[in-house]
Every structure is written in structure tokens, then in C-alpha cells.
C-alpha positions in Angstrom: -6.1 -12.2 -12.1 -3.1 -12.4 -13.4 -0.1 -15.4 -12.0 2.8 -17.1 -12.4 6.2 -15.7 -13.6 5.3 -12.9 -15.3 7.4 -9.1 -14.9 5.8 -6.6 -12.3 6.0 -4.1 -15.1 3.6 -6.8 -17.4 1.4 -7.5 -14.7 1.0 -4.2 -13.2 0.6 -1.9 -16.6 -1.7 -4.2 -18.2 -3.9 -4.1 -15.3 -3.4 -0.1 -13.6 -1.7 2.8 -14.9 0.7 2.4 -12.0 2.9 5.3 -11.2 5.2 3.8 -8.9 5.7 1.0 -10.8 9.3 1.2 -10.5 9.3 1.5 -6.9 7.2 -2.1 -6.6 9.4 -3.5 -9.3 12.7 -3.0 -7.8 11.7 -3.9 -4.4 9.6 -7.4 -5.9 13.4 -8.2 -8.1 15.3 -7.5 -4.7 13.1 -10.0 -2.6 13.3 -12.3 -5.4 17.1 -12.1 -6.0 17.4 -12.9 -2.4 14.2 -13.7 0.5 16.3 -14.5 3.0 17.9 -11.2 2.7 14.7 -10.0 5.0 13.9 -11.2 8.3 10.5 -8.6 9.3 7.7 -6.8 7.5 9.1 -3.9 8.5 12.5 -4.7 6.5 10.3 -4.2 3.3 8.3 -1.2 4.0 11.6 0.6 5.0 13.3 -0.5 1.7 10.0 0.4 -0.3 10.0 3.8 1.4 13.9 4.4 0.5 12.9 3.5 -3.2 10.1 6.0 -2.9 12.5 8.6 -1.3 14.9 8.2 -4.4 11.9 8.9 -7.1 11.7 13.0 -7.4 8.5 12.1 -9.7 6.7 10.7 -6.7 9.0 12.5 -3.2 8.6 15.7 -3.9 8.6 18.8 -0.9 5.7 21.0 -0.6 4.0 24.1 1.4 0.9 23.9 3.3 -1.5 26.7 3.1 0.3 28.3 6.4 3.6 27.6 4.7 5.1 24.3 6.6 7.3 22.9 4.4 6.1 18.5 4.4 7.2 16.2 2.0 4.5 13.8 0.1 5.6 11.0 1.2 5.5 9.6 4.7 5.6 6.2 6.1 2.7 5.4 9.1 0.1 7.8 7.9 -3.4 7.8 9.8 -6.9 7.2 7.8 -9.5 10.1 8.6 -12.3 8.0 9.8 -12.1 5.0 11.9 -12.4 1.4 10.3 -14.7 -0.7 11.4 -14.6 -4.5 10.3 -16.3 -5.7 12.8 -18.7 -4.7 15.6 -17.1 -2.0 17.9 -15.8 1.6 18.3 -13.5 0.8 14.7 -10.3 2.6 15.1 -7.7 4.6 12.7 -5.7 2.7 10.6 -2.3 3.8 9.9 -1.0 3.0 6.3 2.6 1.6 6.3 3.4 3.8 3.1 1.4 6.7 2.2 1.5 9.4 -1.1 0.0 12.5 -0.6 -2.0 14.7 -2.8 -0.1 17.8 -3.9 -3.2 19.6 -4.4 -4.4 18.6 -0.8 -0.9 19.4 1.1 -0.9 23.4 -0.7 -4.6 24.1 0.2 -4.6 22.7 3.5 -3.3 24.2 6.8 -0.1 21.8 8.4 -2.7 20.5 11.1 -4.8 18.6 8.4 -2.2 17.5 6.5 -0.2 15.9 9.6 -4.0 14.3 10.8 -2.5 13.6 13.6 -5.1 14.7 15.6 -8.5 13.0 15.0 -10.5 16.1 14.8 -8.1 17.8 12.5 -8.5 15.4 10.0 -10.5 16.0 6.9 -12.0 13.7 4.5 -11.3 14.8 0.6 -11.7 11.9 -2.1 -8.3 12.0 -3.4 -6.0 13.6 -0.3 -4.1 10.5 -0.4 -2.7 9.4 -4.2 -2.3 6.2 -3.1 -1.5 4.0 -0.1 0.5 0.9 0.8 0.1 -2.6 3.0 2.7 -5.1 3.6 2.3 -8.3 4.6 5.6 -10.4 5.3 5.0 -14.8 5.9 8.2 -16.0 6.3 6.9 -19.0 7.8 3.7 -20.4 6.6 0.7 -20.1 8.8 -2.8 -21.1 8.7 -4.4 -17.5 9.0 -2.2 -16.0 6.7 -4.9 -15.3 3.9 -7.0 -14.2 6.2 -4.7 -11.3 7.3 -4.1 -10.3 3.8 -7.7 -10.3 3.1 -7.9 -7.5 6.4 -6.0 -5.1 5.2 -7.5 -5.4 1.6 -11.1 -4.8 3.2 -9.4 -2.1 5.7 -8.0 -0.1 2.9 -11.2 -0.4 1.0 -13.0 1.5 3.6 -10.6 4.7 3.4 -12.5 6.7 1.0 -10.0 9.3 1.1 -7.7 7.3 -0.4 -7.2 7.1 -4.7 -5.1 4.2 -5.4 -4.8 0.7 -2.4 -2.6 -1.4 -2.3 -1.4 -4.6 -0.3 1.8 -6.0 -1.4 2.1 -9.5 0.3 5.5 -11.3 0.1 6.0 -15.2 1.2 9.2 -17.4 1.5 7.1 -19.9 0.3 4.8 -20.7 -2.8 1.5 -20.4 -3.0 -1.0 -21.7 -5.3 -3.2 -19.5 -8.0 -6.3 -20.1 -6.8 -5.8 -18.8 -3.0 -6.1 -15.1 -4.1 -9.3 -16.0 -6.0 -10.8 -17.1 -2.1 -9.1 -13.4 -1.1 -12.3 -10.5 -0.8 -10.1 -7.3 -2.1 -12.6 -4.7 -1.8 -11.5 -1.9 -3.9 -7.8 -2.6 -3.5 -5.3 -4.1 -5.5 -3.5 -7.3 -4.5 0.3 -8.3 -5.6 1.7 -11.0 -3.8 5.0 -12.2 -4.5 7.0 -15.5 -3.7 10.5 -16.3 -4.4 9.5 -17.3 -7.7 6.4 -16.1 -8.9 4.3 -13.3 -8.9 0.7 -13.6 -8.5 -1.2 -10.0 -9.0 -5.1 -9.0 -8.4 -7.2 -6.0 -9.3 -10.7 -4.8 -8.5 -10.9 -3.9 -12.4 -10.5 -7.5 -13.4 -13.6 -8.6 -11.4 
């Protein structure tokens, strides 16, 4: 694990060749710069998208097999299989950021792709390049850990999925050893205050 003040480019590259590196930095330096500056979760996933939109290395427009134009990257995008974290039907989980797989958008029809549709969904190990989790504490709260933990398990679960992440923010500090008590799974973990960065990754376990 890697904490304290260091850059999200030092943290990040030493521990993942992370292609949308930039896209994380500039949205952890604009939180930093200013927390109060965002008042919902939903603040950051839109500004992280935006970024995304901006990056023609990572946004790019594609056809599907049957020639639907779709772009790879999409905000709310459904898992193929339900999760299941505890006893139950499970459900879908919708990722708050996703990247799709070039590859997987050209050789499959626009039905699978969209996924909207539960039975039009297929599995493929790398359909999605990566996908994104927010969490947002503005306030402090006892079961705020335990959340974060969730989605790190949830996203662990989506085999369809290459690279996970949740990126957690807090208007308040947190000490290092609370993401050690954090189960990742198979995902990686950044969480960022408004003056530190604290960064986790399945590789360093």
C-alpha cells in the first residue's frame, strides 16, 4: 500500500500500468484544490466522465458487427451476471464509469454491446477494459469503510471486467491503516482526502 502525500502519477505507475492515469490525476488535483467545490458522488463521476470524454486515446467511436455506431465509453454500464454478496437472487450491478473493449464492440452485434437486456449479455474476459466506483463521504460516517469494501468485492465478481477500480474521496482524513482492514478482491483502491492520497492494489498483497 502505498499513503500519504505522494502524486497520483507516483502512486499509480509504480503500482499499474494505468492508462487513464491522467483522467484520475486531474480529477484527484481538482478535489484537492477545492472539496467543497462537490456536494454529491454523482458530482465526481460526471467530472470523471467529462475528463474521459476529452481523452481521444481512451473516447474513441466504434461500429458494431451490424454497424451501430457506440462510443467506448459510457457512464452506468450493466455487469453480465448478477452479483451476489450475500444470500439471494444477486442482482446486476451497473458500473458508474465503464471502458469498453474495442475488439468486443466491432465483433459484437449492438444488442450485446448495449447489455441492456439480461439475456443479450455475453460474458467475454476482457469486454470491459476497465471499470469505475465512486464513493463520495462528505460527512464522516460509521459504515463508510464498509461501503467502500462493497463495491471492491462487487467489482471483483465481474469477470468480464480487465482493470477495477473504486476511487473513494472524503472531506475528511483518514488514517493509513483503515485501507489495510479494507478486503479489495481483485480491485484497486485509491482513496483521496483533501490532503493525502492513500492508494491500494491486489498486486501488492
Amino acid at each position: 500500500m502505498t499513503d500519504g502525500n505522494a502524486s497520483t502519477f507516483s502512486v499509480i505507475s509504480n503500482a499499474k500500468n494505468f492508462v487513464y492515469l491522467e483522467a484520475v490525476n486531474r480529477l484527484v488535483a481538482d478535489f484537492q484544490s477545492n472539496p467543497q467545490k462537490y456536494f454529491a458522488e454523482a458530482e465526481l463521476q460526471y467530472e470523471f466522465y467529462s475528463i474521459l470524454k476529452t481523452l481521444k486515446a481512451v473516447n474513441t467511436s466504434l461500429q458494431t458487427r451490424d454497424g451501430v455506431t457506440v462510443a467506448t465509453v459510457h457512464p452506468e454500464y450493466p455487469s453480465v451476471n448478477r452479483v451476489q454478496l450475500k444470500s439471494g437472487k444477486g442482482y446486476r450491478t451497473w458500473f458508474d464509469v465503464a471502458i469498453l473493449n474495442p475488439s468486443f464492440i466491432n465483433s459484437s452485434d449492438y444488442k450485446t454491446v448495449w447489455a441492456r437486456n439480461e439475456r443479450d449479455a455475453k460474458s467475454g474476459p476482457e469486454n470491459v477494459l476497465a471499470a469505475f466506483e465512486f464513493k463520495y463521504f462528505p460527512v464522516k460516517r460509521t459504515h463508510d469503510f464498509s461501503s467502500v469494501e462493497q463495491d471492491c468485492l462487487k467489482l471483483s465478481l465481474c469477470e468480464e471486467v480487465k482493470e477495477k477500480y473504486v476511487l473513494t474521496f472524503s472531506s475528511y482524513d483518514i488514517e493509513a491503516y483503515v485501507m489495510q482492514g479494507i478486503d479489495i478482491g481483485s480491485a484497486m483502491l485509491l482513496w483521496t482526502t483533501p490532503r493525502a492520497l492513500y492508494f491500494r492494489s491486489p498486486d501488492d498483497e
